[in-house]
Backbone as XML, in Angstrom:
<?xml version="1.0"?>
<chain id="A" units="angstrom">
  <residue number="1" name="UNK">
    <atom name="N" x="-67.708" y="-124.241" z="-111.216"/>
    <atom name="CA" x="-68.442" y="-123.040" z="-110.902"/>
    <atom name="C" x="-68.246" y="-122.008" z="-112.002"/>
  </residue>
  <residue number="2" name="UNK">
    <atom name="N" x="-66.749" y="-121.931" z="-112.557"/>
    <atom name="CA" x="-66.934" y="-121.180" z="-113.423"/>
    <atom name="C" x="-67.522" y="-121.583" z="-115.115"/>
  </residue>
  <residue number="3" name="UNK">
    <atom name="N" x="-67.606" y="-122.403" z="-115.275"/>
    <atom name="CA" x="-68.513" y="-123.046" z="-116.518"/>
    <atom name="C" x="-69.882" y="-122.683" z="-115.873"/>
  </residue>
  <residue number="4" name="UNK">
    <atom name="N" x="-70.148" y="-123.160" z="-115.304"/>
    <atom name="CA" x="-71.490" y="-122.925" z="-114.455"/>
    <atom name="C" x="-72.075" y="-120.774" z="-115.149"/>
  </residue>
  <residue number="5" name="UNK">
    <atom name="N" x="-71.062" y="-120.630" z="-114.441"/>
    <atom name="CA" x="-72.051" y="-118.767" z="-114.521"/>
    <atom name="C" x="-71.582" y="-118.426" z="-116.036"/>
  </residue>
  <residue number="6" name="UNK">
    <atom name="N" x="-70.520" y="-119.098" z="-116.801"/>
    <atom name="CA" x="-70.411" y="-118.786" z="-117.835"/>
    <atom name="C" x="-71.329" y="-119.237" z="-119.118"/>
  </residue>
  <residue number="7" name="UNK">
    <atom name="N" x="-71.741" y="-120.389" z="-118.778"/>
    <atom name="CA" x="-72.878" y="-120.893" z="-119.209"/>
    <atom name="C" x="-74.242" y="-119.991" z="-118.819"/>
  </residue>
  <residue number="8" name="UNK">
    <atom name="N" x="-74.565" y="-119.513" z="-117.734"/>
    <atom name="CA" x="-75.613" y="-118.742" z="-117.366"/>
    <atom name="C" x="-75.736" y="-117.590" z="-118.069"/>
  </residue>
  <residue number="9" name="UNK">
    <atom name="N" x="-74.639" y="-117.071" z="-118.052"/>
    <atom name="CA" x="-74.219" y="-115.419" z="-118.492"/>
    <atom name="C" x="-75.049" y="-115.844" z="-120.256"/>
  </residue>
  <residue number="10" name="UNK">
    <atom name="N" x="-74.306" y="-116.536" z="-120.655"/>
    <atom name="CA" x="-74.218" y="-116.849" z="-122.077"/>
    <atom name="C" x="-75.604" y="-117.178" z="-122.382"/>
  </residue>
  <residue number="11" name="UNK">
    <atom name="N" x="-76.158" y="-117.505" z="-121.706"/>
    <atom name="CA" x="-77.764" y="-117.936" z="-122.007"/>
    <atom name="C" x="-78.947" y="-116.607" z="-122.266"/>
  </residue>
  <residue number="12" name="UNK">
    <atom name="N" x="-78.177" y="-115.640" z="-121.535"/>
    <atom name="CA" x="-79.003" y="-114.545" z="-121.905"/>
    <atom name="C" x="-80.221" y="-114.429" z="-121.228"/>
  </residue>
  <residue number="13" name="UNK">
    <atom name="N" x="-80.335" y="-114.842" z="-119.840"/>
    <atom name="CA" x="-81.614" y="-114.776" z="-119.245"/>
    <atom name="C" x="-82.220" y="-113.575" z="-118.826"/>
  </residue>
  <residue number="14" name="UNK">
    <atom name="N" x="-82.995" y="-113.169" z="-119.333"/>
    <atom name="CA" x="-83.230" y="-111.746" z="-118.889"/>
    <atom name="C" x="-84.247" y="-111.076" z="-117.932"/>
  </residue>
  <residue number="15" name="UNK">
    <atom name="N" x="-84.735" y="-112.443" z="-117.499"/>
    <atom name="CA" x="-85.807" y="-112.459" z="-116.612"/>
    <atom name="C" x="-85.879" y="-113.682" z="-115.277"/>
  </residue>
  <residue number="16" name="UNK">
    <atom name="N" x="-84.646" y="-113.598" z="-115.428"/>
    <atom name="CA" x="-84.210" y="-115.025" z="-114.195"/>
    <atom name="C" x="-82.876" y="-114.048" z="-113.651"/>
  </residue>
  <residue number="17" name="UNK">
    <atom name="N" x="-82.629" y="-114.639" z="-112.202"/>
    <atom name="CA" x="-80.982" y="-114.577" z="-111.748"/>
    <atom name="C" x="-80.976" y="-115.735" z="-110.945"/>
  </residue>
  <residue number="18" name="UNK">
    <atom name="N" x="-79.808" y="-115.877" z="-110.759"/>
    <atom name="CA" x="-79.292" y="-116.976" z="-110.260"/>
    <atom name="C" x="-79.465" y="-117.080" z="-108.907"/>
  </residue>
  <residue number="19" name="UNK">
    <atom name="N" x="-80.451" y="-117.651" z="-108.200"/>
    <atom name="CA" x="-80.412" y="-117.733" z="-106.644"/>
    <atom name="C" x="-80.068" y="-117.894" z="-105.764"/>
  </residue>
  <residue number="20" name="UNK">
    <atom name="N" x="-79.168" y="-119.498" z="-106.478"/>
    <atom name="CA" x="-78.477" y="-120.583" z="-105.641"/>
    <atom name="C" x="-77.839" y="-121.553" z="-106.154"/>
  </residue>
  <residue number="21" name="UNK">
    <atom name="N" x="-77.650" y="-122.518" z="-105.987"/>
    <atom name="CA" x="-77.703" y="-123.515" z="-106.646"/>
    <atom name="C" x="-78.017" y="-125.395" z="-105.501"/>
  </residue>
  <residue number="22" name="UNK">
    <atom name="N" x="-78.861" y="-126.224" z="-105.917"/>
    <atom name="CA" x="-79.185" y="-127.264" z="-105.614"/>
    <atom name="C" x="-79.306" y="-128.843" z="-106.005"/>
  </residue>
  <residue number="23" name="UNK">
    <atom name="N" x="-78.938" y="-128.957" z="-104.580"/>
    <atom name="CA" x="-77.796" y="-130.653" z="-104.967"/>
    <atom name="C" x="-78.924" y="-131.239" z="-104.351"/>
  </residue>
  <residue number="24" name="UNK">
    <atom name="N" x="-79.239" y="-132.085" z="-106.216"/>
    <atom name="CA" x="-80.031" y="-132.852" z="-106.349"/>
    <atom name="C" x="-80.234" y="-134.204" z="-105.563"/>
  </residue>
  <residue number="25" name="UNK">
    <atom name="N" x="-78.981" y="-135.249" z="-105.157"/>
    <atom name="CA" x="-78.827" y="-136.290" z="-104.189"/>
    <atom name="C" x="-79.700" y="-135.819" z="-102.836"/>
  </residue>
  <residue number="26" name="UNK">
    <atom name="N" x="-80.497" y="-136.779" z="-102.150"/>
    <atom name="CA" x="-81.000" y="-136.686" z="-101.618"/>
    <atom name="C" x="-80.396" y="-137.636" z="-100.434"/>
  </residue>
  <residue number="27" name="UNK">
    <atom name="N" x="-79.534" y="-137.780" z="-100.733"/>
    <atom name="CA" x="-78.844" y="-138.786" z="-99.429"/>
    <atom name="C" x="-77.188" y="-138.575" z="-99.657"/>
  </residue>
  <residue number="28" name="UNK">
    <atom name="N" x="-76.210" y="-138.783" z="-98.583"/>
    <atom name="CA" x="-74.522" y="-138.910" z="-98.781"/>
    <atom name="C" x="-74.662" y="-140.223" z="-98.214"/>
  </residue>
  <residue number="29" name="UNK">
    <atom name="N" x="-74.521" y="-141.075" z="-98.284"/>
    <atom name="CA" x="-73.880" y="-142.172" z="-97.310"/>
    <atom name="C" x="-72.714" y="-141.935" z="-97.017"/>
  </residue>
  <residue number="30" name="UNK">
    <atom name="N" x="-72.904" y="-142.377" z="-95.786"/>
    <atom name="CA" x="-71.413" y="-142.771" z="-94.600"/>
    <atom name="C" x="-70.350" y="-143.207" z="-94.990"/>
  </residue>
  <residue number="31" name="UNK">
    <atom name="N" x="-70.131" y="-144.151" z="-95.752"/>
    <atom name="CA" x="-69.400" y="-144.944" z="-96.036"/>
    <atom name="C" x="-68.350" y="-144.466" z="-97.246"/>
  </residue>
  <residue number="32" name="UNK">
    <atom name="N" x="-69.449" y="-143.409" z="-98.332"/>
    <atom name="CA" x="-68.895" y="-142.868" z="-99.407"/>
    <atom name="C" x="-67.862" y="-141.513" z="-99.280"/>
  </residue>
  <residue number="33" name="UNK">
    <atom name="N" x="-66.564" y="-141.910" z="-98.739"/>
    <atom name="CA" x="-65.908" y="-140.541" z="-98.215"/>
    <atom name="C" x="-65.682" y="-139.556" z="-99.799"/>
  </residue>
  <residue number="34" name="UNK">
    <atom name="N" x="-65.995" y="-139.968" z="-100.966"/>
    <atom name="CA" x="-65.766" y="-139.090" z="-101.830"/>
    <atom name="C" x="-66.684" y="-138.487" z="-101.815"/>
  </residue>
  <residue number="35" name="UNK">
    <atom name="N" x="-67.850" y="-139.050" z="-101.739"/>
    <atom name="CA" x="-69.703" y="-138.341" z="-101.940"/>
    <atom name="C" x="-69.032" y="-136.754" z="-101.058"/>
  </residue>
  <residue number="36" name="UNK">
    <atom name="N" x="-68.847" y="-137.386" z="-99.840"/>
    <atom name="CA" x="-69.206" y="-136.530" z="-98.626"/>
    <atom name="C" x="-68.236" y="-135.051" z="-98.949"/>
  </residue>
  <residue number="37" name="UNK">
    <atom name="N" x="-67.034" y="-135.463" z="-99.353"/>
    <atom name="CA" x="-65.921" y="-134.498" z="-99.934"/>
    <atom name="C" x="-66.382" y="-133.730" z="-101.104"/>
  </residue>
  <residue number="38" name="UNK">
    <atom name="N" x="-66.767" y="-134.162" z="-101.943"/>
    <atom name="CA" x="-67.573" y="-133.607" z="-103.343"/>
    <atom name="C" x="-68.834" y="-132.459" z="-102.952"/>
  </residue>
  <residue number="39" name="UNK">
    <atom name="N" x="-69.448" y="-132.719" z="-101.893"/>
    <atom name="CA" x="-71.166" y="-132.027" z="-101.108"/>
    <atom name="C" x="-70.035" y="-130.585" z="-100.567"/>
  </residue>
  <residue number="40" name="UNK">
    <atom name="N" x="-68.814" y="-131.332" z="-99.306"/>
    <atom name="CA" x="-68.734" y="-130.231" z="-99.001"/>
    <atom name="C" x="-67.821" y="-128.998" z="-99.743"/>
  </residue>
  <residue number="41" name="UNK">
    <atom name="N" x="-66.988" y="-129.392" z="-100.678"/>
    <atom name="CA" x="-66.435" y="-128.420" z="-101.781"/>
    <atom name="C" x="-67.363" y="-127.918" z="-102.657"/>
  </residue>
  <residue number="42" name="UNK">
    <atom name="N" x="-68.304" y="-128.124" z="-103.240"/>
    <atom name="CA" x="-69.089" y="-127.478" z="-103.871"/>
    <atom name="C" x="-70.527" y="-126.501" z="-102.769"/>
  </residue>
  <residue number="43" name="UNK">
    <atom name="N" x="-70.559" y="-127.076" z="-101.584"/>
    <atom name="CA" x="-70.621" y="-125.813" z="-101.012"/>
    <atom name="C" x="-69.914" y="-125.037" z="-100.892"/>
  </residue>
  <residue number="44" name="UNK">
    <atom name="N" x="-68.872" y="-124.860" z="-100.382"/>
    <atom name="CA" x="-67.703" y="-123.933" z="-100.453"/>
    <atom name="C" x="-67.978" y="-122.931" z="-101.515"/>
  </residue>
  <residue number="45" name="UNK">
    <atom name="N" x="-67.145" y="-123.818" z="-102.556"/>
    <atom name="CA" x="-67.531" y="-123.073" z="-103.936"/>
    <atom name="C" x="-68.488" y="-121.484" z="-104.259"/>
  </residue>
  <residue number="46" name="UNK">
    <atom name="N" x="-69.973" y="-122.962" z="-103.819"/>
    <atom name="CA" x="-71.611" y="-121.839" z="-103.904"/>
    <atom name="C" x="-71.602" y="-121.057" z="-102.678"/>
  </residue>
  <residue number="47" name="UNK">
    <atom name="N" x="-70.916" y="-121.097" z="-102.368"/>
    <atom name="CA" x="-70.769" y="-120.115" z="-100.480"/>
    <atom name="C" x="-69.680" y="-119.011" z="-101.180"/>
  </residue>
  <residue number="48" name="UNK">
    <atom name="N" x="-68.929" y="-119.623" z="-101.944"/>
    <atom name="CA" x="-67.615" y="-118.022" z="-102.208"/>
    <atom name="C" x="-68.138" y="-117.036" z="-103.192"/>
  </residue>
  <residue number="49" name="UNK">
    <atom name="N" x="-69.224" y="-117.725" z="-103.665"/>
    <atom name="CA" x="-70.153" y="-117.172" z="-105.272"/>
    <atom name="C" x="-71.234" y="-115.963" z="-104.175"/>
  </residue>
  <residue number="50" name="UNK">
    <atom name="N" x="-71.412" y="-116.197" z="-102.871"/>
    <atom name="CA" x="-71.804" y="-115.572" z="-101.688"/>
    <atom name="C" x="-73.897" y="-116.080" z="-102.793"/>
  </residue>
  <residue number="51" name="UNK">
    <atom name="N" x="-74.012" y="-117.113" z="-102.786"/>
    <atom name="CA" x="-75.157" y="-117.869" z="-103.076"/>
    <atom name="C" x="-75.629" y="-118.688" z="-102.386"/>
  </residue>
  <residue number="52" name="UNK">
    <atom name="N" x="-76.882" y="-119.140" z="-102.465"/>
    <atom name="CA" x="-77.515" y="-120.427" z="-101.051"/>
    <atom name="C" x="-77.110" y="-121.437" z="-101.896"/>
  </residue>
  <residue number="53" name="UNK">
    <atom name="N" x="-76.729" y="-122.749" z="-101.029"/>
    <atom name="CA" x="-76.535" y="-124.112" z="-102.021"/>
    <atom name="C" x="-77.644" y="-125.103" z="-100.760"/>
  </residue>
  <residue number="54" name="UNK">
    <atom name="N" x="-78.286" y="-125.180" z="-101.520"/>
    <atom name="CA" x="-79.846" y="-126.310" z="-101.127"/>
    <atom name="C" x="-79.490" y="-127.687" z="-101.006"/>
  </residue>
  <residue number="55" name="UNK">
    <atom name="N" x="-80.149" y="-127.943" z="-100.435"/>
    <atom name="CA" x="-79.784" y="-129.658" z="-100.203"/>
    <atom name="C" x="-80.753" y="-129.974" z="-99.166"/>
  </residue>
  <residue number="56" name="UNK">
    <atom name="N" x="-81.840" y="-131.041" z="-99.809"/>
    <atom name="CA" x="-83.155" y="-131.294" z="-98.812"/>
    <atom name="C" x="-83.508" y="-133.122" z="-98.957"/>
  </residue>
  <residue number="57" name="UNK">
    <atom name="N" x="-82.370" y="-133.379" z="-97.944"/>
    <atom name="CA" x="-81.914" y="-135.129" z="-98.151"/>
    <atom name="C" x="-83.753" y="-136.026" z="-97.596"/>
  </residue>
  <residue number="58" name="UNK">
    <atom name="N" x="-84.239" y="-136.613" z="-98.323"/>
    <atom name="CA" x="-85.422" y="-137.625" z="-97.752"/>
    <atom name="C" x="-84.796" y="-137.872" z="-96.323"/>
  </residue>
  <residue number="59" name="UNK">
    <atom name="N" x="-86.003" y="-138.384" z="-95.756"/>
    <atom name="CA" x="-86.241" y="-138.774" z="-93.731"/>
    <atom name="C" x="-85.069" y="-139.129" z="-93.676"/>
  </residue>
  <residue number="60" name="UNK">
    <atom name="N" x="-84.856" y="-140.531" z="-94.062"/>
    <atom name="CA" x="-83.838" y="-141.631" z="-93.745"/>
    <atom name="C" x="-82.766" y="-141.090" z="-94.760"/>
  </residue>
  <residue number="61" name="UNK">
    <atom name="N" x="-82.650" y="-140.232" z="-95.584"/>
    <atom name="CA" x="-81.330" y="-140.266" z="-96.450"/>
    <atom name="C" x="-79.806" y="-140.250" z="-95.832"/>
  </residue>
  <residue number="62" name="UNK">
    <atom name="N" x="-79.230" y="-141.151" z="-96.213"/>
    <atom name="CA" x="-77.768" y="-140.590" z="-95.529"/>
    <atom name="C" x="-77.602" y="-139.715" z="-95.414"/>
  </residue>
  <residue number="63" name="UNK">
    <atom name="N" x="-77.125" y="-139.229" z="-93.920"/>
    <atom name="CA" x="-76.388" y="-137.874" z="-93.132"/>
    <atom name="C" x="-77.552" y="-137.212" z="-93.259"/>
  </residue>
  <residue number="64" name="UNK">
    <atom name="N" x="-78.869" y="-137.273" z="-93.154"/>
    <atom name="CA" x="-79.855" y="-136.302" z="-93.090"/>
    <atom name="C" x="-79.841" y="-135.482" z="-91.514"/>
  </residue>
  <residue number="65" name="UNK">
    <atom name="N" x="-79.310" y="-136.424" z="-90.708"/>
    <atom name="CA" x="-79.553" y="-135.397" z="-89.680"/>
    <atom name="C" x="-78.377" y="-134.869" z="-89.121"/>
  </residue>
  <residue number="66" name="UNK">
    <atom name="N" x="-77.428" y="-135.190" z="-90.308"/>
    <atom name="CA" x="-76.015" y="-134.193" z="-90.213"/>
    <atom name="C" x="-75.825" y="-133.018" z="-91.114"/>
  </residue>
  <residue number="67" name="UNK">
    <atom name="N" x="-76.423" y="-132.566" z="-91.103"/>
    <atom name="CA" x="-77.072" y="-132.225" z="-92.633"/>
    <atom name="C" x="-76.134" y="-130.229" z="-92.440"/>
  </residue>
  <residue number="68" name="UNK">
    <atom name="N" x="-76.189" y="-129.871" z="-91.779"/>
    <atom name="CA" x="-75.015" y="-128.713" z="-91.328"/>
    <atom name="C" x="-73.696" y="-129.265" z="-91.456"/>
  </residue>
  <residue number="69" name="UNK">
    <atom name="N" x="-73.103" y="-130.602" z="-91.605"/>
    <atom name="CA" x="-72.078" y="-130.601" z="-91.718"/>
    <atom name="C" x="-71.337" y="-130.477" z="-93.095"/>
  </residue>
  <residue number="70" name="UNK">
    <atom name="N" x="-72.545" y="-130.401" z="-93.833"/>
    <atom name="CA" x="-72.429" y="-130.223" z="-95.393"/>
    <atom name="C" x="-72.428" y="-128.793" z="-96.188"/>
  </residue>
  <residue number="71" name="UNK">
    <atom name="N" x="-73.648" y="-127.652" z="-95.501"/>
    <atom name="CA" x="-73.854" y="-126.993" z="-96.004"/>
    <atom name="C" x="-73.409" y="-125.858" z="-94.886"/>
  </residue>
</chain>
C-alpha cells in the first residue's frame, strides 16, 4: 500500500485521485486458503487508506456469493 500511493503521488496526476482500488481476480476458490487470506488483508489495508476496494467476482466465480466475507 505504501509503494502503491508513493508511486501515485510521484506520478504527478493532476487531474485524477485515487478512488479505490480493484481486485482484478474474479473468483477466490475454496480450496485456495492463501488466495482467500491475501483478498482479505488487502482489504483491510484499502479500508485503513479509508478507500473502496472493488471486487466484482463472474456468476459462478469462487466465493461469489460470499462475497462480504472479503470486502
Amino acid at each position: 500500500m505504501k509503494q502503491l500511493k508513493d508511486r501515485w503521488r510521484a506520478a504527478g496526476y493532476s487531474h485524477l485521485e485515487l478512488a479505490g482500488l480493484y481486485w482484478l481476480s474474479e473468483g477466490v476458490p475454496n480450496y485456495d486458503t492463501y488466495d482467500v487470506k491475501l483478498v482479505q488483508t488487502m482489504s483491510k489495508l484499502v479500508h485503513r487508506e479509508r478507500l473502496p476496494f472493488f471486487w466484482i467476482p463472474y456468476f459462478y466465480g469462487g466465493n461469489n456469493a460470499n462475497w462480504d466475507v472479503y470486502i
